[in-house]
C-alpha positions, 0 to 999 in steps of 0.5 A: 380711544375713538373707535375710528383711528386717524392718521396725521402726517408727523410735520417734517413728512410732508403729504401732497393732497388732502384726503377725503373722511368719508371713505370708509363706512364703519365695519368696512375692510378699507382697501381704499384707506389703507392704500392710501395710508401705504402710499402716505409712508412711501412719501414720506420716507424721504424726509426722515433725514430733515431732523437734525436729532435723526441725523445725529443719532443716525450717524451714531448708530452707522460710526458703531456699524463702521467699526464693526466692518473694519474689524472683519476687514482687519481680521481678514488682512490679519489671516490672508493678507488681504480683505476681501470684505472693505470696511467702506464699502461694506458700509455703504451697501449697509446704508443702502439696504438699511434704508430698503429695510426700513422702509419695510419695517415702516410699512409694516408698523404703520400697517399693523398700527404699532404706536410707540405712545407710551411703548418704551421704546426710547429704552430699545437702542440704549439697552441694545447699545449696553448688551453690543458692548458685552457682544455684536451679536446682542445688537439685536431688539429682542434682546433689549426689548425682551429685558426692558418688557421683562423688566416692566412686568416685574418691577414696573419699570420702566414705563412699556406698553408691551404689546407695542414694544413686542410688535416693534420687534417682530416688524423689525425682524421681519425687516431683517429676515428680509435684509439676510435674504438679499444680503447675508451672504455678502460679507462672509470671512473664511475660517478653519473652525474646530468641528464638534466631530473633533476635525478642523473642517472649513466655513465661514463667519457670516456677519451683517449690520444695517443702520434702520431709518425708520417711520413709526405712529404716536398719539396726540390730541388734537382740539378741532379735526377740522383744522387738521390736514391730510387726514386719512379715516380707517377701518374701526379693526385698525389698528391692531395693536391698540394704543393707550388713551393720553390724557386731555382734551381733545380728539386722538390722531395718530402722527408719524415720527422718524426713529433710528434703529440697527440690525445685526446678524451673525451665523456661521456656515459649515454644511452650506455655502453662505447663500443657502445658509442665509436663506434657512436664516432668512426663513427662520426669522420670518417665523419667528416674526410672525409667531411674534407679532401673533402674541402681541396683539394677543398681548394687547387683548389678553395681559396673560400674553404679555408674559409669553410674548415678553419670553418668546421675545429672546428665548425664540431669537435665542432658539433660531440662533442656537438651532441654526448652529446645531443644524450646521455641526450636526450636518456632514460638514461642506468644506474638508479635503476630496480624494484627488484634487484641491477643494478651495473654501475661497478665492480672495477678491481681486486676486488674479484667481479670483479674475480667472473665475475660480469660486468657492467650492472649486477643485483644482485638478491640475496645474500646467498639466501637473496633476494634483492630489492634495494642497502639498502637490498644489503647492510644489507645482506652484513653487517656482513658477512666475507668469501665466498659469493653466489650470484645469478645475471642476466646478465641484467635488461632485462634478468630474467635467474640467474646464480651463482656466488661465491665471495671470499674475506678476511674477511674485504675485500671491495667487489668492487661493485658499483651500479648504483645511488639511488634517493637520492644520489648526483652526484659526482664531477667526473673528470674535463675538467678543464687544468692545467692553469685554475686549478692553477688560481681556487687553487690561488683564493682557497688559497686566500678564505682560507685566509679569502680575498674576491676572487671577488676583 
């Protein structure tokens, strides 16, 4: 390929001025370039939705997204009564986030120089979309990337430029580690969960889905560069990722072009509070994403690093995964009864609790001057009573400061508190990782068990 790439703007993305070739001599870094290639994608974000195929498939992959939020909200209602996660407007933060972190992940492959000419990537959402159906959790590209590279290397099939196709992933992950950063925390659904030390301790199922607008490079040829607009000339290291020569006359020049892509994230916190916990998820990835993007462009010089990059695709996600939830059994866990006191898991949304500023990691102390050792007492002092509540709460087991606080409800009004599980409690069924295939397989072998048929035949 010619040793100076150009960039041409993808005609649904249109640019405002003509660039200038001559601003960059060769072997320069090529801030000026760049800038302008930065700049070029900022503007051009916002005419992703001008392809009718784009929209169809955006509104695809964001119905899948739906349902996942309306099932957390169903298993909400299904626990506690009410939800304090609503599928729609769950949805809508995850439209708009999804569009800040596409805009992210298309910064960075166009920065990075990723071009999909030739990379599999048309393979990605179907393959991903195959695993969802087994689970939620393995709508995840590393999975689906990791198979269809695998598959390449070993079969030859399909078609996949490696190294491009492991990047796309990496740049993906960054995006995401940058989405749960902000975001991971948000739609948290409390359960009791069987702890690995044989208790009943309490947590929360962390879960998140983001549809992913995105602009990424391909290649074309064209006959007369003097005919092209809105060229911009780079640095002969751009782009890092080298892309594989087309056939034909004619000058390479990279276009843009508008794909969809979805993000999922789930995780479980029961040594942390939700926040801290996305954070160490947050951190992680962004690991992983670099060591990631690493091996690609290693990959793209060396074929050996195909091999490991393909590997480190699924078994390293697997491993921030995995290490996560080791990391959580294996710490003391954050919600379990205090001596004196009820230590609340969570307060639901909307609740007059929840107006009268009572927040997860609450102890309540005493209710109209009645004091409180455990939920029994809780409970007594609440039986009975309708109106105006007083109750004296510290911020956390570890504090001993109380603070006031005035609880107005209806006469019959459910409080909205939920306490952290007692020794005796059972843990809930919570949500499953279970995908809409293997649902309908265990509701077909269910419906035969109601008929009185052994399902094991």
């Amino acid at each position: 390929m010619n040793s100076w790439p150009k960039l041409l703007n993808w005609p649904g993305l249109s640019f405002q001025e003509r660039r200038n070739p001559g601003t960059c001599t060769k072997g320069a870094i090529g801030v000026g370039p760049l800038f302008e290639l930065v700049k070029s994608v900022l503007r051009s974000y916002p005419g992703i939705f001008s392809n009718a195929a784009v929209d169809v498939l955006y509104l695809v992959v964001l119905g899948l997204i739906a349902s996942q939020y309306a099932r957390i909200q169903r298993t909400e209602e299904k626990l506690y009564g009410t939800a304090s996660n609503k599928a729609f407007w769950q949805t809508l933060t995850a439209v708009g986030l999804g569009l800040l972190g596409g805009l992210l992940a298309s910064l960075l492959l166009v920065f990075v120089g990723v071009s999909v000419t030739d990379s599999g990537i048309a393979y990605l959402m179907p393959v991903a979309l195959v695993l969802y159906l087994f689970s939620p959790r393995l709508l995840c590209f590393s999975y689906a990337g990791g198979l269809a590279a695998l598959s390449h290397l070993i079969f030859g099939w399909p078609k996949v430029n490696v190294p491009a196709l492991m990047a796309l992933v990496a740049c993906l992950h960054a995006a995401e580690a940058f989405l749960i950063l902000l975001s991971g925390h948000t739609c948290s659904t409390p359960l009791y969960l069987s702890h690995e030390n044989g208790e009943v301790v309490g947590g929360f199922a962390l879960q998140r889905f983001w549809p992913i607008p995105l602009i990424v490079l391909f290649l074309i040829k064209v006959p007369d560069l003097s005919q092209v607009p809105d060229l911009i000339y780079l640095p002969d290291w751009w782009p890092l990722i080298k892309a594989p020569d087309i056939p034909g006359p004619g000058e390479p020049v990279f276009a843009m072009m508008p794909i969809i892509a979805a993000l999922g994230y789930g995780d479980i916190a029961l040594a942390r509070n939700p926040r801290d916990k996305a954070k160490v998820t947050s951190k992680n990835l962004v690991l992983f994403s670099i060591i990631l993007l690493i091996l690609s462009v290693a990959a793209s010089k060396w074929q050996l690093f195909a091999w490991v990059a393909t590997l480190f695709a699924p078994i390293g996600h697997e491993i921030v995964i995995r290490a996560g939830l080791r990391e959580e059994y294996g710490q003391k866990p954050m919600y379990t009864p205090v001596e004196e006191g009820v230590l609340l898991l969570d307060v639901a949304e909307g609740s007059p609790a929840r107006d009268a500023g009572l927040r997860s990691g609450n102890v309540i102390r005493l209710v109209n001057d009645v004091q409180i050792s455990d939920r029994r007492s809780l409970e007594a002092a609440l039986e009975g009573t309708s109106g105006p509540l007083t109750l004296w709460i510290s911020e956390s087991r570890e504090s001993g400061e109380l603070r006031r606080a005035e609880v107005h409800r209806e006469s019959d009004e459910a409080l909205g508190l939920i306490p952290v599980p007692q020794p005796d409690d059972k843990a809930m069924a919570g949500s499953s990782h279970e995908g809409p295939l293997l649902r309908f397989i265990r509701n077909m072998i269910r419906g035969k068990d109601d008929n009185g048929q052994d399902s094991d035949k």
